[in-house]
N, C-alpha and C positions, 0 to 999 in steps of 0.2 A: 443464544439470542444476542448477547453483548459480540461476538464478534463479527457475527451479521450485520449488525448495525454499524461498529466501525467501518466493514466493509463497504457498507451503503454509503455512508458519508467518503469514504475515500473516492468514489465510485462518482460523487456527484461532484465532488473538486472536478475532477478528470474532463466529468463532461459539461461543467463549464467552460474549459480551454477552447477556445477554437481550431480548430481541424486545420491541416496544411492551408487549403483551401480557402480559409476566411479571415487568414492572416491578414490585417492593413496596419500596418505602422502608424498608429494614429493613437489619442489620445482615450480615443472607448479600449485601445487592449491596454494601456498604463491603468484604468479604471479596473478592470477584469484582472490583471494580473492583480493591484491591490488587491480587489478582494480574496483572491483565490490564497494568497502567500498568506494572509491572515486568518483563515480558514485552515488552512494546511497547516502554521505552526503552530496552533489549537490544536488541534490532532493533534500532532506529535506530543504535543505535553503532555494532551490525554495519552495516549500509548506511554508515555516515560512513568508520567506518574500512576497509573493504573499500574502498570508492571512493576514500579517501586511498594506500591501500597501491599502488593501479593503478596512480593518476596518478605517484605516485613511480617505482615502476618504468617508467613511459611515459618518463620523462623522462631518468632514465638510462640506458635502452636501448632508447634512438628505432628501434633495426634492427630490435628482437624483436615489435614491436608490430604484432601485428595486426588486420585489419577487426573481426572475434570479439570481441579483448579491447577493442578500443575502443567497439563497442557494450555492451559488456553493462559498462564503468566506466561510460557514459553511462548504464543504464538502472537501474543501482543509486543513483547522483546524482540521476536524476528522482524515484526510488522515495521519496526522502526526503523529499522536500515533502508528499503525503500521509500520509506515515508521523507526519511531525510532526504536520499536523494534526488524524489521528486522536489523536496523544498529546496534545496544545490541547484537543480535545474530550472527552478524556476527565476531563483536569484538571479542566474546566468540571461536568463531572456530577458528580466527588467535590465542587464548591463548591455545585452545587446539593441534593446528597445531604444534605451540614452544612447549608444552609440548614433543608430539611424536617423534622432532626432539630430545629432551634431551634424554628421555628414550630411544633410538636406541642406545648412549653410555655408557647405565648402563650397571654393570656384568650381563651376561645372567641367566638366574634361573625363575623360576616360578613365582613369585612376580614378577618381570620384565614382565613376558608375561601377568599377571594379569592386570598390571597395563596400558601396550600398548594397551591390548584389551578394559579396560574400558575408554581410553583417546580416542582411534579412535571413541568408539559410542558413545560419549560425542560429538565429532565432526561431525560426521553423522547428530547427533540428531538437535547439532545449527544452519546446515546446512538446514535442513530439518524444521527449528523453523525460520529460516529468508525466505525461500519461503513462507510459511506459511502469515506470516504477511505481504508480500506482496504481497500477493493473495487476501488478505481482503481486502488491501488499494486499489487494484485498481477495485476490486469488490465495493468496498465504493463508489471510485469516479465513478466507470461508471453507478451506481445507480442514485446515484446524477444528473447526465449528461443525463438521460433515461427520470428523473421526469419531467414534465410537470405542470407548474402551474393548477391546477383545477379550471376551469371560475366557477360564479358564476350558480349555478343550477335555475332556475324560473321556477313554476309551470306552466304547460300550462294553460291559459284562459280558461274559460267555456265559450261556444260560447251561445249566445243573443239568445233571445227568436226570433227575423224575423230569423238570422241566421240558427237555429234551423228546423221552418216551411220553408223556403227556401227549404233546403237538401231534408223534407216530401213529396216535392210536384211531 
């Protein structure tokens, strides 16, 4: 359930982003990205310190640990590296955001439009680089969340010789 739920919340960062599509350089996606980047490094804390809080108790009570709690400290640990990188990439879109606000009050001319148009799909693209990596992470975790320890396989018995003439008769 716990990693369901990080999932969910990763899930709904994501789909507050807006889509290629409803990118506008304007001051509701500086609002949208705030909220989202403050959202996202919540997570992340939760994912560090939830997977700090494991390891510690793994360590002081080696008995209690089990298959369970060891995968799902391990799949909130992996959860992080995307998590991070969607907050890297999100970084990068509020830096491309400020860029596009700048270049709105350079002299107009070509170079100018060059430069708007390859700062907007720079933004697009971080945009499009932080769903991304939060699409793995909670693909990660709901993987994790899905697995099911593997019991121990045992061959079946070979049934006994009466057992055998029994069945014949």
């Amino acid at each position: 359930m716990l990693l369901h739920d990080v999932a969910d919340r990763l899930n709904t960062v994501a789909d507050h982003l807006p889509l290629p599509d409803q990118i506008q350089p304007d001051p509701a996606l500086s609002e949208i990205l705030d909220d989202e980047v403050r959202h996202l490094a919540r997570l992340l804390g939760y994912l560090v310190g939830e997977s700090a809080f494991r390891h510690r108790a793994a360590a002081r009570y080696p008995t209690r640990v089990t298959e369970t709690h060891r995968r799902t400290t391990l799949a909130l640990a992996q959860a992080a590296e995307p998590t991070s990188a969607a907050l890297a990439a999100l970084g990068s879109a509020v830096h491309h955001l400020g860029l596009l606000a700048d270049r709105t009050h350079q002299a107009p001319g070509p170079a100018r439009s060059r430069a708007i148009a390859s700062t907007y799909q720079g933004l697009v693209d971080r945009l499009g680089e932080s769903r991304t990596c939060l699409a793995r992470a909670a693909k990660q975790l709901r993987a994790a969340a899905d697995t099911r320890a593997t019991p121990a396989v045992t061959a079946p018995s070979t049934p006994t010789a009466s057992a055998t003439a029994s069945r014949t008769r």
